[in-house]
N, C-alpha and C positions, 0 to 999 in steps of 0.2 A: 265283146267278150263272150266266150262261149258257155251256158248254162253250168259244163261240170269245172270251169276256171270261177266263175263265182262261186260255188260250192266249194272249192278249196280256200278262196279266200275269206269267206265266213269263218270257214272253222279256225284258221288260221289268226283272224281277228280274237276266237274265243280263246287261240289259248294264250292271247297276251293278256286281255282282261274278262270277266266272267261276262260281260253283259254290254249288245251291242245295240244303237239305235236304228232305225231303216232307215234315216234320216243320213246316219254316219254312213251305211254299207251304200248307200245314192251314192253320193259321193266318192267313194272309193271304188266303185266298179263303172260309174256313168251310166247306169244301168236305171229303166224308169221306176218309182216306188213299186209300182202295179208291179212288175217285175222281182223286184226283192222279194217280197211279201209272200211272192210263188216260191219261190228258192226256198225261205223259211218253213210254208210249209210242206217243202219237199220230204227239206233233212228233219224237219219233226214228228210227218209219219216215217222216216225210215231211223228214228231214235237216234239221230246222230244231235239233236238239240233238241233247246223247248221253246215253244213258239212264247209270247206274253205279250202283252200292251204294248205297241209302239216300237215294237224290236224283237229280241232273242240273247236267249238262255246258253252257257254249254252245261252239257251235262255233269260236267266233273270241273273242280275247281283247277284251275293250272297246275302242273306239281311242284312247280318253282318262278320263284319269282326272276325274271331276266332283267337286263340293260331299260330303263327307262323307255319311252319312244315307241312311234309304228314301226311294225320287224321292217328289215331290209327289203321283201317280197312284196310289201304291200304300199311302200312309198316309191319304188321302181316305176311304177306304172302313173305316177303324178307327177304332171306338168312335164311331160318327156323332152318334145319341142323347145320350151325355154332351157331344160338341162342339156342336150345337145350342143345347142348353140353358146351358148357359157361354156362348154366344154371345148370344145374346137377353138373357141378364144385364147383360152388358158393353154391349150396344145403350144397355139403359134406365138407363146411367148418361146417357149422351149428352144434349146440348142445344142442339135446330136453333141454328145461327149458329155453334157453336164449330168449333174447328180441334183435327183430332186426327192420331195417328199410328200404322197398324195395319200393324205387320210380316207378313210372308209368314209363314204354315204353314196348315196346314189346320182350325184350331180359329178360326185369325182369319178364317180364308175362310167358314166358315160367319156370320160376322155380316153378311155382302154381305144374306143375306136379308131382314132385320131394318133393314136400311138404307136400302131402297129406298123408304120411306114419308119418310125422315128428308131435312132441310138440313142438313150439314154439309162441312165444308173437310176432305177428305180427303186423309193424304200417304201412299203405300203403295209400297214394294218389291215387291209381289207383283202379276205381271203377270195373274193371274187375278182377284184382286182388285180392278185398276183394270178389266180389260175389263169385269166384269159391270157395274161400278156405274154404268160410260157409258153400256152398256146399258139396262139398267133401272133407275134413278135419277135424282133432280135433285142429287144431291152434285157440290163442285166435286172432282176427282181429281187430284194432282197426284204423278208421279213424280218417283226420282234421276234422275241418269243415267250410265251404268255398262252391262256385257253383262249379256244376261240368259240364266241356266244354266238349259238345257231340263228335266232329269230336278227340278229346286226349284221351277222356276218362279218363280222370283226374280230382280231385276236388283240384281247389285254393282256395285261400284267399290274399286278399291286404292286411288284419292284424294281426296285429304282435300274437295276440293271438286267435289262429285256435284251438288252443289243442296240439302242437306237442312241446310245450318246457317244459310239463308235463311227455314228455316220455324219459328215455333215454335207448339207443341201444347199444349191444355191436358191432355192426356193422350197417352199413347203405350200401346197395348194391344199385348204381345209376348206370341206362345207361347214355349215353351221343348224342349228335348229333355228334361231333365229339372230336379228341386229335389231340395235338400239340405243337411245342415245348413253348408257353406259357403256356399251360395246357390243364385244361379239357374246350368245349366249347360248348355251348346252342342256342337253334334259335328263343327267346321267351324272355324278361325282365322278364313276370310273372315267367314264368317256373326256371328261374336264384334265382326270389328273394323265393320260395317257397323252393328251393332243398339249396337255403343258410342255412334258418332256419333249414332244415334235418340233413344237414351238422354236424351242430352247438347238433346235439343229441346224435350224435356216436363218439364212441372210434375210431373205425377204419372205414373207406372209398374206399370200394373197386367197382372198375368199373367195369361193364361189357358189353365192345364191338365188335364188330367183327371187324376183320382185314378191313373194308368196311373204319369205321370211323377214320381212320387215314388218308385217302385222300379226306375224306369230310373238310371244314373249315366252319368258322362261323365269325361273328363281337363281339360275346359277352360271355365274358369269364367270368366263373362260378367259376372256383379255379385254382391256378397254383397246378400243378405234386407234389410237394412238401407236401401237405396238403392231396395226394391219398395216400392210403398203399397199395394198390394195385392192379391188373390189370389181369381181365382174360378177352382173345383175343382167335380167332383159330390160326392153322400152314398158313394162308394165308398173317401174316403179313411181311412185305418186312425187309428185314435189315436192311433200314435206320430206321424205327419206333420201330425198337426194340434195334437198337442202344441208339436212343432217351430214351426211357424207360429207359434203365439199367443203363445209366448218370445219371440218374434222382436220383437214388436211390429208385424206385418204385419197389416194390417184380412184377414180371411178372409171371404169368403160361400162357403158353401155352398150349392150349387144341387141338387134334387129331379129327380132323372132317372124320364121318363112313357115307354114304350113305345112311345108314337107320336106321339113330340116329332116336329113338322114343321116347316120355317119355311113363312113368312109365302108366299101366293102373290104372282108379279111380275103 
């Protein structure tokens, strides 16, 4: 990652919350501490932060509070390879002519690739999601309608009639923040009551997470296991979450993560 894409992603991190650790921005850029540490005190002589103990400052408080969650821009860039791959799975359940329903996150965003050879009736929340597919695609794309949160990239709605109980899906493919042996789990009330209604349009409800989101948790649970059909994960998840699953009675695939999983060229 290049010095001024870290620098954007910093700032980016501050204006979801006021204060970031080096520890967090490691992680998030794969970039080494030694490294961070210079980035902080780039943008803190050039007044764009304030450096302190262990991390960094923004200078100004956010001017609104957004959707729960890391933005859209900053969870794109994790675990690419494992979302690819769950993504291309998920493609090849598909079958030109059908009508489906692919919620915003960035595991569903990567199946845009995988899609762009395909005919299907597209319903999507996800304003990245519809842009490429009109772009590069013959899919038909159809959104809610509702505002759409800049840092999700997502378009909600508080009401019950958005456009999406118009549509119905033979599928509906939702990520998740995380799974658990209550169910599937959410980091957002809006995002719960929006993917309820989606829920509520499809025959079948298949997830798609990487082995990450089973040891991620959350406070607010979107559906129990029981109402998913089924689940595509990589080979990274552990045997007690796959134990979990198969209890469940949830169909599992497992998907084989390659090094230089790409998609499809447009």
């Amino acid at each position: 990652m290049l010095e001024s894409e870290r620098h954007r992603l910093i700032l980016s991190v501050l204006r979801e919350k006021p204060v970031a650790t080096v520890k967090e921005l490691v992680t998030l850029t794969g970039a080494s501490e030694a490294t961070i540490r210079r980035d902080i005190a780039t943008l803190h002589h050039n007044k764009k932060v304030r450096r302190m103990r262990g991390g960094v400052e923004a200078m100004i408080m956010p001017p609104f509070v957004g959707l729960a969650g890391r933005p859209f821009f900053l969870n794109k860039n994790l675990n690419v390879d494992k979302k690819r791959a769950i993504a291309r799975k998920a493609v090849e359940m598909c079958e030109d002519g059908e009508a489906i329903i692919v919620n915003g996150g960035t595991t569903t965003f990567q199946m845009v690739h995988y899609l762009t050879t395909r005919r299907l009736q597209v319903f999507t929340n996800s304003f990245p999601i519809a842009e490429h597919l009109l772009a590069h695609s013959g899919n038909t794309v159809i959104v809610p309608g509702g505002t759409l949160f800049r840092e999700q990239n997502i378009i909600l709605s508080p009401f019950s009639d958005d456009g999406s109980r118009h549509f119905a899906a033979r599928r509906m493919f939702m990520g998740a923040h995380s799974i658990g042996p209550l169910g599937v789990m959410e980091a957002d009330p809006l995002i719960v009551q929006a993917e309820e209604k989606l829920i509520n349009q499809a025959e079948e409800l298949i997830i798609l997470a990487d082995s990450s989101k089973f040891t991620h948790r959350s406070s607010l649970l979107l559906c129990a296991l029981e109402r998913v059909t089924g689940i595509i994960t990589d080979n990274g998840i552990s045997n007690e979450a796959r134990a979990m699953i198969e209890e469940s009675g949830v169909d599992l695939e497992i998907v084989p993560i390659e090094k230089d999983e790409r998609p499809a060229r447009n």
